[in-house]
BALOBA-1460 file (C-alpha; in Angstrom, 3 decimals):
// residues 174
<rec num="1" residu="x" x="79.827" y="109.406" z="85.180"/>
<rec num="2" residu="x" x="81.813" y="109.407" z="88.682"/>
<rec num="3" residu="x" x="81.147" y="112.307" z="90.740"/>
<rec num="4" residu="x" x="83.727" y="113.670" z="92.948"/>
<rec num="5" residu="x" x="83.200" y="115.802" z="96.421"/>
<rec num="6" residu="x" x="85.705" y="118.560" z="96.855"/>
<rec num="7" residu="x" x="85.353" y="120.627" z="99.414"/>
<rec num="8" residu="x" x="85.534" y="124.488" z="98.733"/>
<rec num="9" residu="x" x="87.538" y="126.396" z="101.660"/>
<rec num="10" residu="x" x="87.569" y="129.967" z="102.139"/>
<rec num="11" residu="x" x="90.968" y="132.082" z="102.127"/>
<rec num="12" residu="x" x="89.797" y="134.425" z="104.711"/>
<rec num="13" residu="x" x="92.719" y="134.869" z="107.159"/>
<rec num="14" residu="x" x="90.214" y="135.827" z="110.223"/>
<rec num="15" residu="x" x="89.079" y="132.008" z="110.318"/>
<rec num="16" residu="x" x="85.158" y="133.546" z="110.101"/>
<rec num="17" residu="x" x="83.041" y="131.661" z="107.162"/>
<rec num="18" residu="x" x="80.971" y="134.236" z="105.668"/>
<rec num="19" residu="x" x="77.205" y="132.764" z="105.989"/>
<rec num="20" residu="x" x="77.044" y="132.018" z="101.970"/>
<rec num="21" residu="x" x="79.825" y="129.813" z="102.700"/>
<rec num="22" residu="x" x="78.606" y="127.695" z="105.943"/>
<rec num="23" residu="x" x="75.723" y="126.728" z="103.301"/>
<rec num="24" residu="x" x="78.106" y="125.280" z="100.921"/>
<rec num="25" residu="x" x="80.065" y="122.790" z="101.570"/>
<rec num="26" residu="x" x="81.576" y="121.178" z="99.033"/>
<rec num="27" residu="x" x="81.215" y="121.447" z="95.049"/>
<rec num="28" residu="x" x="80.290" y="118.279" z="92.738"/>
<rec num="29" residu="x" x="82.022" y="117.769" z="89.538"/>
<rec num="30" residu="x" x="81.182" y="115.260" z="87.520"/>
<rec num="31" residu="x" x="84.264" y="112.759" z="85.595"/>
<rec num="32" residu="x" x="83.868" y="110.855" z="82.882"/>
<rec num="33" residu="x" x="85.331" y="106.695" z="83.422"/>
<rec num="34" residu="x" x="87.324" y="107.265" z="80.271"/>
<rec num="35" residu="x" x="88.695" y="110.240" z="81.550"/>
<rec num="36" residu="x" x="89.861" y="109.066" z="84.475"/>
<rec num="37" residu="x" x="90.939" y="105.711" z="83.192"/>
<rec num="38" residu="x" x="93.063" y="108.505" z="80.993"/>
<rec num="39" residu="x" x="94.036" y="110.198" z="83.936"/>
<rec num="40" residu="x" x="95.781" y="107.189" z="85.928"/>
<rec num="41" residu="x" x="97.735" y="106.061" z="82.975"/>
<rec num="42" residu="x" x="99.418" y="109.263" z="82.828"/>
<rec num="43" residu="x" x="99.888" y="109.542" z="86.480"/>
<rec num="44" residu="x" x="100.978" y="105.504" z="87.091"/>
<rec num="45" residu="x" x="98.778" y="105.104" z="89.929"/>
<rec num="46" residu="x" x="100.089" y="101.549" z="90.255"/>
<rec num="47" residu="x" x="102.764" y="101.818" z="92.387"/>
<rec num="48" residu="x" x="105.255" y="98.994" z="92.386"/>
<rec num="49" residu="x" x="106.275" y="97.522" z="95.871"/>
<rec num="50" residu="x" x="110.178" y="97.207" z="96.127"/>
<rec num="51" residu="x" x="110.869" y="93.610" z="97.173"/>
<rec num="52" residu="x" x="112.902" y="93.389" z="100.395"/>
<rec num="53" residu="x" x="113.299" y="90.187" z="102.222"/>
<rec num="54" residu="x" x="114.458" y="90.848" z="105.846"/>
<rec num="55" residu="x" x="115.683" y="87.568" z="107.406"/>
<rec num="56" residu="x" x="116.250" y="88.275" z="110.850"/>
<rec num="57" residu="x" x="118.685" y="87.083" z="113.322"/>
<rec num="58" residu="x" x="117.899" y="83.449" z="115.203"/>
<rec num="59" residu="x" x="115.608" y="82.591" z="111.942"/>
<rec num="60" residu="x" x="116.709" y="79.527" z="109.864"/>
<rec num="61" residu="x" x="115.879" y="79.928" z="105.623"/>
<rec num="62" residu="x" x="116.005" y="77.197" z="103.435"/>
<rec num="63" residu="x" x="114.877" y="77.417" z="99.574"/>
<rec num="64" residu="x" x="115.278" y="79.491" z="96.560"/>
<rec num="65" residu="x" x="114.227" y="83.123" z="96.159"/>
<rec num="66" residu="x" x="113.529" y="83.649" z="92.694"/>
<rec num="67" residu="x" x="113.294" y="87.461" z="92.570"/>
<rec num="68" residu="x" x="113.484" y="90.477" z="94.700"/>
<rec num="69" residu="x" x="114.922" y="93.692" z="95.138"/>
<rec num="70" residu="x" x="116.943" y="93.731" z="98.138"/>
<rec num="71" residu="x" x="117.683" y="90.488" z="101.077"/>
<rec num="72" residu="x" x="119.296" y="91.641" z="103.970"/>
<rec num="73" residu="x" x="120.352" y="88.248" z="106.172"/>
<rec num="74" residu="x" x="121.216" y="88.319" z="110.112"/>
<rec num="75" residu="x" x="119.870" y="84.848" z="110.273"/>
<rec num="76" residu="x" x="120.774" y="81.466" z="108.211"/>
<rec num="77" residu="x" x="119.848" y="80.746" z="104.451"/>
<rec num="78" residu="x" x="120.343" y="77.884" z="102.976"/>
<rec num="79" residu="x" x="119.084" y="78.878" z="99.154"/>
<rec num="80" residu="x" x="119.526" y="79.383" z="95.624"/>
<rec num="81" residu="x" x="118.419" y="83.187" z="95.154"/>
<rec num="82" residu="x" x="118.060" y="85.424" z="92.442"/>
<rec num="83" residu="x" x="118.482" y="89.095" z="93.320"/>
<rec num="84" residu="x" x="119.153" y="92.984" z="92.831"/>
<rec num="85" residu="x" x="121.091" y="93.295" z="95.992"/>
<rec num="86" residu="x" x="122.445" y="90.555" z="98.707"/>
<rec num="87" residu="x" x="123.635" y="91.778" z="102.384"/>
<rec num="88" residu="x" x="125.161" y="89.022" z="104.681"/>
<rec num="89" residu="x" x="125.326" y="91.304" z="107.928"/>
<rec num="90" residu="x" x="127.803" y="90.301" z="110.515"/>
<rec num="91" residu="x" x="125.468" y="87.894" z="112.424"/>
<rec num="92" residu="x" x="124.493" y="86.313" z="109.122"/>
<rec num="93" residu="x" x="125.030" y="83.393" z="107.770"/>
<rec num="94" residu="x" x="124.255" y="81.984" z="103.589"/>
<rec num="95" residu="x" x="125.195" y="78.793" z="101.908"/>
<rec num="96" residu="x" x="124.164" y="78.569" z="98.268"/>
<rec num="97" residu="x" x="123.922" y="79.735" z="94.807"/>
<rec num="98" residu="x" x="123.360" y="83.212" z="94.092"/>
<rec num="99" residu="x" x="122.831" y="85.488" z="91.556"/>
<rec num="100" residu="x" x="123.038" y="89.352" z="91.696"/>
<rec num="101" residu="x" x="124.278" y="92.380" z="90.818"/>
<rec num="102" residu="x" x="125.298" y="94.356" z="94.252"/>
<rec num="103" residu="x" x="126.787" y="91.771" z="97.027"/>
<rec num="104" residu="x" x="128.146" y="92.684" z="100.407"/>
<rec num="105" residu="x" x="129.363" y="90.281" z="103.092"/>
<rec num="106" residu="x" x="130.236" y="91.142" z="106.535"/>
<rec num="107" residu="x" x="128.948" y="87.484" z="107.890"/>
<rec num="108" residu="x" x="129.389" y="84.172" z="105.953"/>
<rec num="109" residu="x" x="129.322" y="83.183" z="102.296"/>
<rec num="110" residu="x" x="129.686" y="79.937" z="101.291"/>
<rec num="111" residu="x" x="128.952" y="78.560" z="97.697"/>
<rec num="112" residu="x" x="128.990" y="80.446" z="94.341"/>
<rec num="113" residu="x" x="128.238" y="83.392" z="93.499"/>
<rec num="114" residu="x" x="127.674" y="85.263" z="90.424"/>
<rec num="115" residu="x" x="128.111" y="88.988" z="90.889"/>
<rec num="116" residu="x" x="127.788" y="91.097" z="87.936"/>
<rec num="117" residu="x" x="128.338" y="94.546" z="89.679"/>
<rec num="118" residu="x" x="129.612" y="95.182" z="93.184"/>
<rec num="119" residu="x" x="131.319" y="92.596" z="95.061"/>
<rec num="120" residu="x" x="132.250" y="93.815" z="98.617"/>
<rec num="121" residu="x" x="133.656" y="91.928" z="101.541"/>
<rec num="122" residu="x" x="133.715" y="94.068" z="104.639"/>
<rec num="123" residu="x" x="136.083" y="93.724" z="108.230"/>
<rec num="124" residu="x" x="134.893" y="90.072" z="109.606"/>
<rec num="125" residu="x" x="133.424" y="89.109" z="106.235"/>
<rec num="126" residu="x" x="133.938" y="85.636" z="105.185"/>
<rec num="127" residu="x" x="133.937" y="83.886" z="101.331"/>
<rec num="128" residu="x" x="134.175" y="80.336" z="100.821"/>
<rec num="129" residu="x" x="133.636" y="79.059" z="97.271"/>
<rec num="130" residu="x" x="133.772" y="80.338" z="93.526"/>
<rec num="131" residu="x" x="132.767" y="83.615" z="92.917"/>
<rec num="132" residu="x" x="132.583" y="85.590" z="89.500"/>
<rec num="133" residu="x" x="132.467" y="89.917" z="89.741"/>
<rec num="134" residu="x" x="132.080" y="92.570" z="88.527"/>
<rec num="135" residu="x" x="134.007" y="95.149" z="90.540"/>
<rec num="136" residu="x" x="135.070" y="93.862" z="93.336"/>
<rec num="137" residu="x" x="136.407" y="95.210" z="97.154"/>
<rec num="138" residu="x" x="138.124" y="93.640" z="100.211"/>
<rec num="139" residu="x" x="138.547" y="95.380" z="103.268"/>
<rec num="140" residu="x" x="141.261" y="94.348" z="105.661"/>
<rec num="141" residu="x" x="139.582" y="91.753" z="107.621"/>
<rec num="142" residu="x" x="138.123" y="90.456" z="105.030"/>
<rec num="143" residu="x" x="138.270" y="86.903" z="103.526"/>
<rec num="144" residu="x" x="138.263" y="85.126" z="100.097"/>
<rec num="145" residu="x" x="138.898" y="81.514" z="99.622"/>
<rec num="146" residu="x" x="137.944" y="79.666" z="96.594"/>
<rec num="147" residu="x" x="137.789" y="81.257" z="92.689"/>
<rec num="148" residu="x" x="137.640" y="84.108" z="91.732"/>
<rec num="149" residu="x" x="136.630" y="85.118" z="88.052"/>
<rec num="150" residu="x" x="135.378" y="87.841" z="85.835"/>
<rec num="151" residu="x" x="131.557" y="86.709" z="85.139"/>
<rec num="152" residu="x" x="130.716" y="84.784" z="82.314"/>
<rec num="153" residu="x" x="127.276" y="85.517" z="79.917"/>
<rec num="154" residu="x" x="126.961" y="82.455" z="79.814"/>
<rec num="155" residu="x" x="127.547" y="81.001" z="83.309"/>
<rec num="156" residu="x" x="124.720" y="79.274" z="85.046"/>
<rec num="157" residu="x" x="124.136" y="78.928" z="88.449"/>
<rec num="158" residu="x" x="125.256" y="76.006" z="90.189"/>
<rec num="159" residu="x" x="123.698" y="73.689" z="92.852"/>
<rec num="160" residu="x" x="125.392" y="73.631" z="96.214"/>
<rec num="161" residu="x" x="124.413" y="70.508" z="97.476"/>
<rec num="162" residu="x" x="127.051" y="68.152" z="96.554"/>
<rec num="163" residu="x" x="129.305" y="70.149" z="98.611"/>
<rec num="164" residu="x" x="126.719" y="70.063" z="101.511"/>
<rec num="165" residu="x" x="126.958" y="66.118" z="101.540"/>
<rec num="166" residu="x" x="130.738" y="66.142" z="101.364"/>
<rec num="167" residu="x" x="130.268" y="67.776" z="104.607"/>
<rec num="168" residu="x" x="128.889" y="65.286" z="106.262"/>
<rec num="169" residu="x" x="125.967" y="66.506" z="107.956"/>
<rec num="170" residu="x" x="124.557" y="69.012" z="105.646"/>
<rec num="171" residu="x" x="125.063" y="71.876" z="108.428"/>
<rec num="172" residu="x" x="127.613" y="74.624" z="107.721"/>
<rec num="173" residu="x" x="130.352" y="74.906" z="110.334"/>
<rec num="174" residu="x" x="129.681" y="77.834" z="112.805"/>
């Protein structure tokens, strides 16, 4: 048995505790574990914490992101990622593989990407590279170079390196 302290408040308007009430100040009850084991089931006390990944501007990412939620990029990623929604802002810059299903650029894309919902390149935004999508939206200023397809169930994601060492250096051009 878990006992629980609630404290009992009076509804009188005048802000006055009667004197039976300054005596008692809070009333006991007593819970049974498997009742409240009961009780958080129902209510799904575990809350789950939506996975954002803020990569800020001036910060340099290399690696792969295997899940999340949401990656918003000012900065520079270098990565394979795997994720519910990708945002290249205007300062931002990503080289790699990616998978999701919402994908917005308004910075710098370069690789292949594997969008099976919304694909949306904003004014300034810049694609470079083969790209499969679901539904898919340019806005003038945009830019697309490379493939475009519908996406495949069976596609897999490809590594971008090989194209990084044609390069030269490794280093995307600014």
């Amino acid at each position: 048995m878990t006992g629980i302290s609630i404290p009992k408040f009076s509804p009188n308007k005048n802000r006055q505790i009667p004197e039976q009430d300054r005596t008692k100040k809070s009333v006991n009850y007593e819970i049974d574990e498997d009742d409240l084991s009961s009780i958080n089931s129902i209510l799904g006390t575990e809350r789950k914490a939506k996975g954002v990944l803020p990569i800020g501007n001036g910060v340099v990412l290399s690696g792969k992101v295997v899940e999340a939620d949401q990656i918003i990029i000012h900065g520079s990623v270098e990565a394979e990622i795997s994720s519910t929604s990708i945002e290249v802002m205007p300062d931002g810059v990503l080289i790699g593989s990616i998978e999701t299903k919402e994908f917005l650029v308004s910075g710098t894309f370069t690789g292949h990407a594997q969008v099976s919902g919304n694909l949306k390149i904003q004014k300034g935004g810049r694609i470079e590279g083969d790209v499969s999508y679901g539904s898919p939206s340019v806005e003038d200023g945009g830019l697309l170079y490379g493939t475009i397809s519908k996406p495949a169930e069976t596609q897999h994601l490809k590594s971008f390196s090989p194209i990084l060492e044609e390069a030269g250096n490794g280093q995307a051009a600014p």
